[in-house]
C-alpha positions as CSV (number, residue, x, y, z in Angstrom):
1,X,84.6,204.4,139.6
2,X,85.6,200.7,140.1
3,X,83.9,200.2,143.1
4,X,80.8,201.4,140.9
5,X,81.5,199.2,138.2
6,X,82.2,196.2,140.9
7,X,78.8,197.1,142.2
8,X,77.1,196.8,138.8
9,X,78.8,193.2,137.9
10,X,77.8,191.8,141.6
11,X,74.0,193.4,141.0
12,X,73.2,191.1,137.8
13,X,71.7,188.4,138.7
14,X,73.0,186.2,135.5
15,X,76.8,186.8,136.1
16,X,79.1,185.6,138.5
17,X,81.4,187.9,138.9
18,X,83.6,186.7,142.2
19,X,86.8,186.4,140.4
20,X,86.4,189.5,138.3
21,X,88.8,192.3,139.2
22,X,88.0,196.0,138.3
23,X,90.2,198.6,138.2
24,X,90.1,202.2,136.7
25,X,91.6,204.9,135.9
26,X,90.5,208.4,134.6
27,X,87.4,206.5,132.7
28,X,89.2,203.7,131.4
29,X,88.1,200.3,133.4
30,X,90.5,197.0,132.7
31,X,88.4,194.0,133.9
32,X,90.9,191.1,134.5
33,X,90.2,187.8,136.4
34,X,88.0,185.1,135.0
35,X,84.5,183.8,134.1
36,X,82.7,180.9,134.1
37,X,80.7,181.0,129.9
38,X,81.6,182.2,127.2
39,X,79.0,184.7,126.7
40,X,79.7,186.2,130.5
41,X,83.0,187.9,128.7
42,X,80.9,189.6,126.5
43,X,78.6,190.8,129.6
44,X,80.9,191.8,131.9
45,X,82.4,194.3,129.3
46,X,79.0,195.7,128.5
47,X,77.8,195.9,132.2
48,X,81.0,197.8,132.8
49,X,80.8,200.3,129.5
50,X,77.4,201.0,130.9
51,X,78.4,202.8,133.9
52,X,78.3,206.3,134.0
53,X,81.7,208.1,133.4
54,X,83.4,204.9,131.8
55,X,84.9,205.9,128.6
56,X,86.8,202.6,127.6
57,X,86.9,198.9,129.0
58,X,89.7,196.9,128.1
59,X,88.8,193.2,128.5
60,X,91.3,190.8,130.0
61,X,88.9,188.5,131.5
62,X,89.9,184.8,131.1
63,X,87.5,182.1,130.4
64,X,88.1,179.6,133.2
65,X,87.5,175.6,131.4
66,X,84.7,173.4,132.9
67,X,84.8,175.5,136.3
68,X,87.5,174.2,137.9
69,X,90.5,176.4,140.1
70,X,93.4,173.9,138.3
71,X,92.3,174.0,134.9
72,X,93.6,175.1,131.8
73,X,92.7,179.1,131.0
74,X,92.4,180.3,127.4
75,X,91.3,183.6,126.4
């Protein structure tokens, strides 16, 4: 099921979703890692919860300032 949900982050055109890590586990998904906007926190977790068999998604995607690697994260 993660490699699924992987698949379906990396297919949509409008998110970059390099640094986001799936993982899963009996229909629960926990997306972790970080994203560029704002409103790509809120996409990630509905691209995931759109998979079929995915039951819950716990968001812990971080929201990674200005785009750089040695920058401040905030949630």
């Amino acid at each position: 099921m993660a490699d699924r949900v992987q698949q379906a982050l990396a297919a949509d055109k409008q998110l970059y979703s390099r640094h986001i890590t799936v993982k899963a586990d009996d229909g629960v998904v926990r997306l972790s890692g970080y994203v560029w906007d704002p409103p790509d926190l809120v996409e990630a977790e509905r691209i995931a919860g759109s998979v079929p068999g995915v039951t819950r998604v716990d968001n812990s995607l971080e929201l990674q300032r200005n785009g750089q690697g040695n920058s401040p994260v905030s949630r």
